[in-house]
C-alpha positions as CSV (number, residue, x, y, z in Angstrom):
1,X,25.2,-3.5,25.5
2,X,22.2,-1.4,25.3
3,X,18.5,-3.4,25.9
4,X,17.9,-2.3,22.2
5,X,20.2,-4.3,20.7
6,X,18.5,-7.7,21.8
7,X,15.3,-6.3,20.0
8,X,14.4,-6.6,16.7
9,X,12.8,-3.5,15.8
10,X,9.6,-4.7,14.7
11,X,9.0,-6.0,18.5
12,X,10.3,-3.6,20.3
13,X,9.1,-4.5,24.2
14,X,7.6,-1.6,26.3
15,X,10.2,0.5,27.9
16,X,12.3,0.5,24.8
17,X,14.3,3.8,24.4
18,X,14.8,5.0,20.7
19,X,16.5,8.2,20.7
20,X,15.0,10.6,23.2
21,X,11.9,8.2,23.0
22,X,10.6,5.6,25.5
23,X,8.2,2.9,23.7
24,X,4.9,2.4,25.6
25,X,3.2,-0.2,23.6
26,X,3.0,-1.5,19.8
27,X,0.5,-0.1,18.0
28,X,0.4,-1.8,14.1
29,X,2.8,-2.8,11.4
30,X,2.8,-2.5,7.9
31,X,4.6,-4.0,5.0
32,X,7.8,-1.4,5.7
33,X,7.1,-0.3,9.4
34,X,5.8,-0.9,12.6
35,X,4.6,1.8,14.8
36,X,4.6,2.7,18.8
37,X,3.1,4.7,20.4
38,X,5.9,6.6,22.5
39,X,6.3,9.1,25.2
40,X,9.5,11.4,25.4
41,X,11.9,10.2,27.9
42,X,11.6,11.7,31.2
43,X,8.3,13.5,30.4
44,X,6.3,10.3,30.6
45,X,3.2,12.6,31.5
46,X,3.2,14.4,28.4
47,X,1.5,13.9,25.3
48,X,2.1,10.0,23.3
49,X,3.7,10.3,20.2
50,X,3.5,7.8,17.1
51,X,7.0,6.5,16.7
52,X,7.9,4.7,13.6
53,X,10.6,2.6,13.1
54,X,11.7,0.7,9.8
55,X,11.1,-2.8,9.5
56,X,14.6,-3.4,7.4
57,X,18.1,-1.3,7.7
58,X,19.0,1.3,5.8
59,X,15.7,1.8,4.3
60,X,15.7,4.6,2.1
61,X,11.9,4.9,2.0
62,X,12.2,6.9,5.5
63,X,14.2,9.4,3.7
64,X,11.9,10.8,1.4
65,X,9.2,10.2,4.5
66,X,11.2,12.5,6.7
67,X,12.0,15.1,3.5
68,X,7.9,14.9,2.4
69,X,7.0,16.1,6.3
70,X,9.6,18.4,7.2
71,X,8.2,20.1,4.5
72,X,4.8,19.9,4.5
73,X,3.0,21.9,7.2
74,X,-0.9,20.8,7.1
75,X,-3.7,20.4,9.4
76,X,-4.6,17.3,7.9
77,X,-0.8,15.8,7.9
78,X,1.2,14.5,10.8
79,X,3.5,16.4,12.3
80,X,7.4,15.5,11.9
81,X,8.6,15.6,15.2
82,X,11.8,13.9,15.8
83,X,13.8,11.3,13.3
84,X,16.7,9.7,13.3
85,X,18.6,6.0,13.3
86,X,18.3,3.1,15.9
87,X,20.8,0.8,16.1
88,X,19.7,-2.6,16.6
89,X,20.8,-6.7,16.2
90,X,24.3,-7.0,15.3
91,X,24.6,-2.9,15.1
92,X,22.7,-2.8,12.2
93,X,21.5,0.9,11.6
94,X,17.3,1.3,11.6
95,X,15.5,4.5,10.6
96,X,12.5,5.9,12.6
97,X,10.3,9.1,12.5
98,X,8.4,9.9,15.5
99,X,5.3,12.1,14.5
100,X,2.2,13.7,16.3
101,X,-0.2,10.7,18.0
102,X,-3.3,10.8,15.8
103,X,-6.3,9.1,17.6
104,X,-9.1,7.8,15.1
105,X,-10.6,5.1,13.0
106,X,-9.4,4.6,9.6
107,X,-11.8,6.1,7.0
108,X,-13.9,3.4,5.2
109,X,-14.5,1.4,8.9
110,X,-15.5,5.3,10.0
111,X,-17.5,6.0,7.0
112,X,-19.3,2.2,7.5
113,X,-21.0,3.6,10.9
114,X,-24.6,4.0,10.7
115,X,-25.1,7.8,12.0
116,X,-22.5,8.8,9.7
117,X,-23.9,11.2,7.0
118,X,-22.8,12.8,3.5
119,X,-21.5,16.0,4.9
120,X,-19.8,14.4,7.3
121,X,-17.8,12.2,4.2
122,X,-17.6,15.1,2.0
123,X,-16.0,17.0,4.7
124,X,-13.5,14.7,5.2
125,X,-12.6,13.8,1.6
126,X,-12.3,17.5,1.4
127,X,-9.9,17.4,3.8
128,X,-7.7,14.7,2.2
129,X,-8.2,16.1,-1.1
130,X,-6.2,19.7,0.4
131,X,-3.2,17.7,2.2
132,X,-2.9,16.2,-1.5
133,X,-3.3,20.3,-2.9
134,X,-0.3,20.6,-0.5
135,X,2.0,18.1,-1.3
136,X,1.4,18.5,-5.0
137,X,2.3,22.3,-4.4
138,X,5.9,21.2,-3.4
139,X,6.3,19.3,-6.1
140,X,5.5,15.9,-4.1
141,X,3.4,12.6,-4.5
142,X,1.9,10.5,-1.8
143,X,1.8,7.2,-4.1
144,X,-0.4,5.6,-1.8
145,X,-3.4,7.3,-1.2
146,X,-6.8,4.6,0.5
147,X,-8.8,4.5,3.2
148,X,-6.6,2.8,5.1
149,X,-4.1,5.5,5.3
150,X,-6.9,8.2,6.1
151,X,-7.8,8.4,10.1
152,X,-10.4,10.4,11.0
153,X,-10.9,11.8,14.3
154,X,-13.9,12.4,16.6
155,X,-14.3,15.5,15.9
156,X,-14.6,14.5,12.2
157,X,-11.7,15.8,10.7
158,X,-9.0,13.6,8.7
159,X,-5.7,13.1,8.2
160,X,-3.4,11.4,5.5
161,X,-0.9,9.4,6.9
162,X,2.0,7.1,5.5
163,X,4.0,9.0,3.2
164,X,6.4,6.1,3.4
165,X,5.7,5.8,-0.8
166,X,5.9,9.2,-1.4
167,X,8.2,10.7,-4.2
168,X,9.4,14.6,-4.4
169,X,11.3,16.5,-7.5
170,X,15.0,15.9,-7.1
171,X,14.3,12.5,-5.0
172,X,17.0,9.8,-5.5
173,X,15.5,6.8,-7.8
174,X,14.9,3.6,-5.5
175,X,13.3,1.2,-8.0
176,X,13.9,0.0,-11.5
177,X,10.9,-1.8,-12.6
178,X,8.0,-0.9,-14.2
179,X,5.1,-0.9,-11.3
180,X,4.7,2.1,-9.2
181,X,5.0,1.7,-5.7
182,X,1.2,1.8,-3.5
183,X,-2.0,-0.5,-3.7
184,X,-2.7,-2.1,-7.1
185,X,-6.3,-1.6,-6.5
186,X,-5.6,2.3,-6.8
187,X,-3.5,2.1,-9.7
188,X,-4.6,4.7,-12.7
189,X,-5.5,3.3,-16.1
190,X,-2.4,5.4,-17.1
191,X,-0.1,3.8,-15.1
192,X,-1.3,0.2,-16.2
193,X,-0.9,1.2,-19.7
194,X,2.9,2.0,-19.3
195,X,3.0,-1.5,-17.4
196,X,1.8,-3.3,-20.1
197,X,3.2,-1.4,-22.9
198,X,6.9,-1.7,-20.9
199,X,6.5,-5.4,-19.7
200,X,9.4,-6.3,-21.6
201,X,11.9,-3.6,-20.6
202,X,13.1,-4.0,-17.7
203,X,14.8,-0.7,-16.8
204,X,11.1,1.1,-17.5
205,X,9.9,3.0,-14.7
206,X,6.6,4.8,-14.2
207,X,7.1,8.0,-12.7
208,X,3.9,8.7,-11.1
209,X,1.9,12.5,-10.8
210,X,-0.5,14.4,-9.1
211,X,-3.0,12.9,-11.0
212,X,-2.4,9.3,-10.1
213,X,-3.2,10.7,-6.5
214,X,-6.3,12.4,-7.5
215,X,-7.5,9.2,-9.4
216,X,-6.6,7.3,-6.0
217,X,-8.8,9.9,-4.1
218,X,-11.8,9.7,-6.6
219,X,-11.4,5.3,-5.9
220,X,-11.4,6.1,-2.1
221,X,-14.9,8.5,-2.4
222,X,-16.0,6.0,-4.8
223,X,-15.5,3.4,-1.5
224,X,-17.1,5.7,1.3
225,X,-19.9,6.4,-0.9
226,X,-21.1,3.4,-2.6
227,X,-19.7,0.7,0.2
228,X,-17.8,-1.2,-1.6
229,X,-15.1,-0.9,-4.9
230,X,-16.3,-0.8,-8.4
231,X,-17.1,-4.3,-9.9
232,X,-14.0,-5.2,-12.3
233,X,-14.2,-5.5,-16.2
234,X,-14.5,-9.2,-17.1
235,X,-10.9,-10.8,-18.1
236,X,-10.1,-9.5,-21.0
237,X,-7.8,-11.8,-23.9
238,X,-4.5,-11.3,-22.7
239,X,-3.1,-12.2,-25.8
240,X,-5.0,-8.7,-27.7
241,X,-4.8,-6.9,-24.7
242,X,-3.3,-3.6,-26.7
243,X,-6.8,-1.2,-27.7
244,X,-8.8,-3.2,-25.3
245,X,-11.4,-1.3,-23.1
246,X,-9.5,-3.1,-20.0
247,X,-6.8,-0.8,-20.5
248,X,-8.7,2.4,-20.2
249,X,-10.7,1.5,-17.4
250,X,-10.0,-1.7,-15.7
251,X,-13.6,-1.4,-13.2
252,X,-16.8,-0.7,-14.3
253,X,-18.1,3.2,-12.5
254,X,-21.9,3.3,-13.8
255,X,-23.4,6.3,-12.7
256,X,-26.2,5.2,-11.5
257,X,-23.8,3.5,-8.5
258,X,-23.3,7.2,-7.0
259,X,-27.3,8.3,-7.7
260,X,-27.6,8.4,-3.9
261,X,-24.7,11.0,-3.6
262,X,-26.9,13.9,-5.5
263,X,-25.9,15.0,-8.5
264,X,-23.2,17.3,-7.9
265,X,-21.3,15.1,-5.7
266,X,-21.4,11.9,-8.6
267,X,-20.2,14.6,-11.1
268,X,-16.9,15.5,-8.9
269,X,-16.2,11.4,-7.8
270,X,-16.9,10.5,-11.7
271,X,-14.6,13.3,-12.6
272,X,-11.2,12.2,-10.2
273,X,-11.9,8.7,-11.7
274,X,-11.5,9.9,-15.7
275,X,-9.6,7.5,-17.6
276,X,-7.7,10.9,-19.1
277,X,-5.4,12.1,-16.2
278,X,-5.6,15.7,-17.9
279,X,-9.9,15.3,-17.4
280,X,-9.4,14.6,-13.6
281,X,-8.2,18.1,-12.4
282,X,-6.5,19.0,-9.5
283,X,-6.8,17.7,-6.0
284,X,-7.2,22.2,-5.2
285,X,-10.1,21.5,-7.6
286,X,-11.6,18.8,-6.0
287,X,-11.3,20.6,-2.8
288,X,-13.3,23.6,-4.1
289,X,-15.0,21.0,-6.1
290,X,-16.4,19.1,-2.5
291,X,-17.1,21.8,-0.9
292,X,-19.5,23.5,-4.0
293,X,-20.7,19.9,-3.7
294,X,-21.9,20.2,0.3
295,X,-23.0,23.8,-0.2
296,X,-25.8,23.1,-3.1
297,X,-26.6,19.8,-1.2
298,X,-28.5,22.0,1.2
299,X,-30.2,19.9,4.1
300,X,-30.0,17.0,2.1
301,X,-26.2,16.4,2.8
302,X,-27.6,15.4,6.9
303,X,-29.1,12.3,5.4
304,X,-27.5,9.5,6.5
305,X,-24.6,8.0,3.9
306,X,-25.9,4.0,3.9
307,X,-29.8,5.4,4.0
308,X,-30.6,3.2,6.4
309,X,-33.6,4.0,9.1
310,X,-32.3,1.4,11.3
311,X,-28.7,0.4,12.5
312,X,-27.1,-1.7,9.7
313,X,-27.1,-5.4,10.3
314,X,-24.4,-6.8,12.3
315,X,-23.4,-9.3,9.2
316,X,-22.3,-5.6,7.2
317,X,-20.1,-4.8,10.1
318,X,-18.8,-7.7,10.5
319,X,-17.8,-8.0,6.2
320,X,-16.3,-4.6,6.9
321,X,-14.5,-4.7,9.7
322,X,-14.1,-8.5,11.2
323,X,-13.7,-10.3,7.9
324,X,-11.4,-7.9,6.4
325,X,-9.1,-8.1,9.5
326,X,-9.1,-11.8,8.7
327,X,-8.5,-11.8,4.9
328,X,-5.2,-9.8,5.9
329,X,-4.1,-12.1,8.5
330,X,-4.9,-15.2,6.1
331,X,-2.8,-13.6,3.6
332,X,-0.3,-13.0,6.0
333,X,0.0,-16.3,7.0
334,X,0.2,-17.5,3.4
335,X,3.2,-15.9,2.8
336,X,4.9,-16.8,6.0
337,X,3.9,-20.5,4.5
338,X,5.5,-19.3,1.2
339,X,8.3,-17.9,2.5
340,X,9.1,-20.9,4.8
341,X,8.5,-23.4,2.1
342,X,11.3,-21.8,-0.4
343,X,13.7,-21.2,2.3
344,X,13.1,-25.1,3.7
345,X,13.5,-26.3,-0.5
346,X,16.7,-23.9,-0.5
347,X,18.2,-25.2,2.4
348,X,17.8,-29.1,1.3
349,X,18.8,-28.2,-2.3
350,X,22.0,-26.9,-1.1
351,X,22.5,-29.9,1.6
352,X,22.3,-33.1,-0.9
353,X,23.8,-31.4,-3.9
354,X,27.3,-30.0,-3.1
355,X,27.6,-28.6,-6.2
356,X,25.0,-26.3,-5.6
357,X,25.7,-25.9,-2.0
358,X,29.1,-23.9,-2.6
359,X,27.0,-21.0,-4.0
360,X,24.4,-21.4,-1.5
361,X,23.4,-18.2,0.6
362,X,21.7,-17.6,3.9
363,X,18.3,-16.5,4.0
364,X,17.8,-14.0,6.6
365,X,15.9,-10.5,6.5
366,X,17.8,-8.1,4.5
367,X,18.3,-4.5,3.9
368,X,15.3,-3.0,1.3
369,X,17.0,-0.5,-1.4
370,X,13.9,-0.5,-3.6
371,X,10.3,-0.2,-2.9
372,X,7.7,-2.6,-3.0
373,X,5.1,-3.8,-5.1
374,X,2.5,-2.9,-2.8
375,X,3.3,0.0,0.6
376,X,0.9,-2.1,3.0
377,X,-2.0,-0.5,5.2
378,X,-1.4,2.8,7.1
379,X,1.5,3.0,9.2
380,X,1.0,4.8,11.5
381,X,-1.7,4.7,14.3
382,X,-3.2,1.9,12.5
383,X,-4.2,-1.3,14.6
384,X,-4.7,-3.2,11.1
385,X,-2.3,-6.1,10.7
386,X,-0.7,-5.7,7.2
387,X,0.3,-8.5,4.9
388,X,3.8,-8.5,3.5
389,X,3.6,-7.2,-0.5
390,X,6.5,-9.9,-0.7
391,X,8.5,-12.6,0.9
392,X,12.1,-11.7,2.4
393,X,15.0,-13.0,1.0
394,X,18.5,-12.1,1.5
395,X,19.0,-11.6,-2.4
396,X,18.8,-14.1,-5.7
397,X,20.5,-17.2,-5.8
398,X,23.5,-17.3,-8.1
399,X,23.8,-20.7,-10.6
400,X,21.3,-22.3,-12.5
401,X,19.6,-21.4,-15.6
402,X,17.4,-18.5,-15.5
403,X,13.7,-18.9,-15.9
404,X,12.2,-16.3,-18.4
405,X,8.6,-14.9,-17.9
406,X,6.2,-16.8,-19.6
407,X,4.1,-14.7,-22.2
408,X,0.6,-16.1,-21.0
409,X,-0.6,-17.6,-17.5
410,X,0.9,-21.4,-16.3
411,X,-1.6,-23.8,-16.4
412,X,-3.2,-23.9,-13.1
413,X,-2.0,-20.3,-12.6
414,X,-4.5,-17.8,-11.0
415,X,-5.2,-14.6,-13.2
416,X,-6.2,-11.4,-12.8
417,X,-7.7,-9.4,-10.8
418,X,-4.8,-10.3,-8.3
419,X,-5.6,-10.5,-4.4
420,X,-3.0,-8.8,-3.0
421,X,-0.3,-9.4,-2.4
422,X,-0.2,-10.7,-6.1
423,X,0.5,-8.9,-8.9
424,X,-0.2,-9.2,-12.3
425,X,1.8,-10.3,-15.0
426,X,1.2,-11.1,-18.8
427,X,-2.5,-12.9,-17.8
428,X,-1.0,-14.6,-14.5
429,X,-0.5,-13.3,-10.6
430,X,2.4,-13.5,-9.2
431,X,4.5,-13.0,-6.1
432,X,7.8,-11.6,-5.8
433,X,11.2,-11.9,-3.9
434,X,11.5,-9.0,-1.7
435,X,15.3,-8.5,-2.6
436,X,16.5,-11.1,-4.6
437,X,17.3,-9.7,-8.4
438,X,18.5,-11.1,-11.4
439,X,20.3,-13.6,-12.3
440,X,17.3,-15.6,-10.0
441,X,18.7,-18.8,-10.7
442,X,16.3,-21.4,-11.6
443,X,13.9,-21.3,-8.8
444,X,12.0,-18.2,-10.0
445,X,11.1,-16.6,-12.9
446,X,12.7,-13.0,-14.1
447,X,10.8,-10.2,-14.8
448,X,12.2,-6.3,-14.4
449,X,14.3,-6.0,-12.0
450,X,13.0,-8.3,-9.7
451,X,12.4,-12.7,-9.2
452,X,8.8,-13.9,-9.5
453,X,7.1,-17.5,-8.5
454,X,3.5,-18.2,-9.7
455,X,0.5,-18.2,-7.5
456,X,-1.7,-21.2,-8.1
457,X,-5.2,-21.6,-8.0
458,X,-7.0,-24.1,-5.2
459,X,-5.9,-27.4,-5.5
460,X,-2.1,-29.0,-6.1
461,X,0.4,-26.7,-8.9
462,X,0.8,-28.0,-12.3
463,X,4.3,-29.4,-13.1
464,X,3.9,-28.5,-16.9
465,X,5.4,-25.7,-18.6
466,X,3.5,-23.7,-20.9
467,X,3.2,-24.4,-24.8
């Protein structure tokens, strides 16, 4: 039996060979993928390679990544170099792209450096902004567009990475329910109208455009620029929520944030983030938009971007670096806590009720068909450790009486804004079951297409239901 089929794929060891592809060392992991860097067997002295292997078998989501870039053909885009399918435990059949190394820092931890200055960030949003002119052009969406899917190099220029959410013209369906696929933080006011307005149907699906990408972009400048996202609109009554200035514009963008940016830079950030996707314009706009921007900034675009005369303070870098590593790695370790807690109540629900135990089903990793509430931190070249949008189970739970979604929060139930990897939910955050769907049985609640449990605040979870 070949070595590979003793490995699971997201620990592959070094010395792994995947296709033509010897692994050298791991190199991150997202929610969907973990990546390698890789050299090409027998020319070990050649140029590394990022090789990308799916997390789950069969995944789908390669697909469209491997359709997206074969097509696209970009400076600022990785080039598809090799794909193809890895067969791993028990012969189960894994997807992987291998694509040009990229060597950089993602963009916000780049953009937090203290010599960095505001041509130097304008030229790279530029940059971004004409990958997403290109994609857009073939009819493509990235879906995911952050910071944390942009490197940037040393030489300053950037490149969009993890077109793992991306969706094409013609592209086989692969959810059914009514959140897009990407980071909630990024969502459009558009799309979180058709959420709320389709909460209750659960074959609604939000079929995202170029300008949910160009609102994305105008979050991420709004990031690079100002340091941190924009404060979010107080709770709003969930129970009125329809009309509400929430659904509109779910952050607050003053425009005095961006006064540091000169004026023609606040006007082109203030325009990607319109409420109106037809007021954003185009990410070819924006491009042309950026650059105008850098040209009538004159001198003044060498200042530095923090205006700071001194190096920042070591407690900034640490709250942008250090502490955000950490915040991902607690969250990771929560839902490992979550996901062993249901499968260790499962398992002894099933022992000491036979009844039950008959319809009982094993709990392993399982194939992902649909995509996730949330695509993770870059893929690819990206030492961030990702949390997991959701907790892997084999599939719902046959038997039992299904819970409905509640129309307002649980008592003791957090509420919005969500920490991912929480969404929201009528007023309440919630997780969700990788794979399980409906019927869920009566240890989660249905919504969509998908099986939901609450997230509580601090302190033990009510037992009450709501009135």
């Amino acid at each position: 039996m070949e070595r590979e089929s003793w490995v699971e794929p997201d620990a592959l060891p070094e010395g792994t060979v995947v296709g033509k592809w010897r692994v050298e060392r791991g190199r991150g992991r997202g929610s969907y993928g973990a990546v390698y860097r890789a050299k090409r067997v027998g020319r070990e002295s050649g140029e590394p390679v990022a090789l990308k292997m799916a997390m789950y078998p069969m995944d789908a989501r390669f697909e469209r990544e491997w359709e997206l870039l074969s097509r696209m053909k970009h400076p600022h885009v990785p080039e598809l170099l090799d794909r193809g399918w890895w067969r791993g435990p028990g012969g189960r059949k894994y997807p992987y792209a291998v694509m040009r190394w990229v060597e950089g820092e993602d963009l916000y931890w780049w953009a937090a450096r203290p010599e960095r200055t505001w041509r130097e960030a304008v030229r790279a949003l530029a940059q971004v902004a004409s990958a997403l002119a290109a994609l857009h052009a073939l009819e493509g969406v990235h879906r995911d567009v952050k910071g944390e899917n942009i490197l940037v190099r040393r030489d300053g220029s950037a490149v969009l990475l993890d077109f793992g959410s991306g969706n094409y013209r013609g592209a086989r369906r692969l959810t059914r329910s009514p959140e897009p696929p990407g980071t909630p933080q990024y969502w459009s006011p558009e799309s979180l109208r058709f959420q709320w307005k389709k909460r209750d149907e659960r074959q609604a699906h939000y079929e995202s455009t170029p300008a949910d990408d160009v609102y994305a972009l105008g979050m991420t400048a709004w990031r690079v620029v100002v340091g941190r996202f924009p404060e979010p609109l107080p709770d709003p009554d969930w129970d009125n929520l329809e009309g509400s200035a929430w659904l509109e514009h779910r952050v607050a963008v003053p425009p005095e944030a961006l006064e540091g940016a000169g004026e023609e830079l606040k006007a082109v950030i203030l325009k990607m983030m319109s409420s109106r996707p037809e007021d954003r314009g185009s990410a070819a706009q924006a491009v042309k938009a950026l650059k105008r921007a850098e040209r009538k900034a004159g001198r003044r675009a060498d200042r530095l971007l923090r205006g700071w005369k001194e190096p920042p303070p070591v407690r900034y870098l640490l709250r942008e670096r250090v502490l955000n590593e950490l915040w991902r790695w607690r969250q990771e370790w929560l839902a490992a806590v979550v996901g062993a807690g249901v499968t260790l109540l499962v398992w002894n629900v099933d022992r000491y009720l036979p009844a039950r135990g008959e319809a009982r089903q094993r709990v392993a990793q399982a194939p992902r068909a649909e995509e996730g509430v949330d695509a993770g931190t870059s893929e690819l070249a990206d030492t961030a450790i990702s949390a997991r949008a959701t907790v892997d189970m084999g599939g719902s739970r046959p038997g039992g009486v299904a819970l409905e979604m509640p129309k307002k929060p649980l008592p003791g139930q957090r509420q919005p804004p969500c920490k991912y990897p929480a969404v929201a939910i009528n007023g309440g955050c919630w997780g969700r079951f990788a794979d399980a769907k409906p019927p869920c049985g009566d240890e989660a609640y249905e919504w969509g297409d998908g099986c939901y449990w609450p997230m509580w605040t601090a302190g033990r979870p009510p037992t009450s239901e709501p009135k």
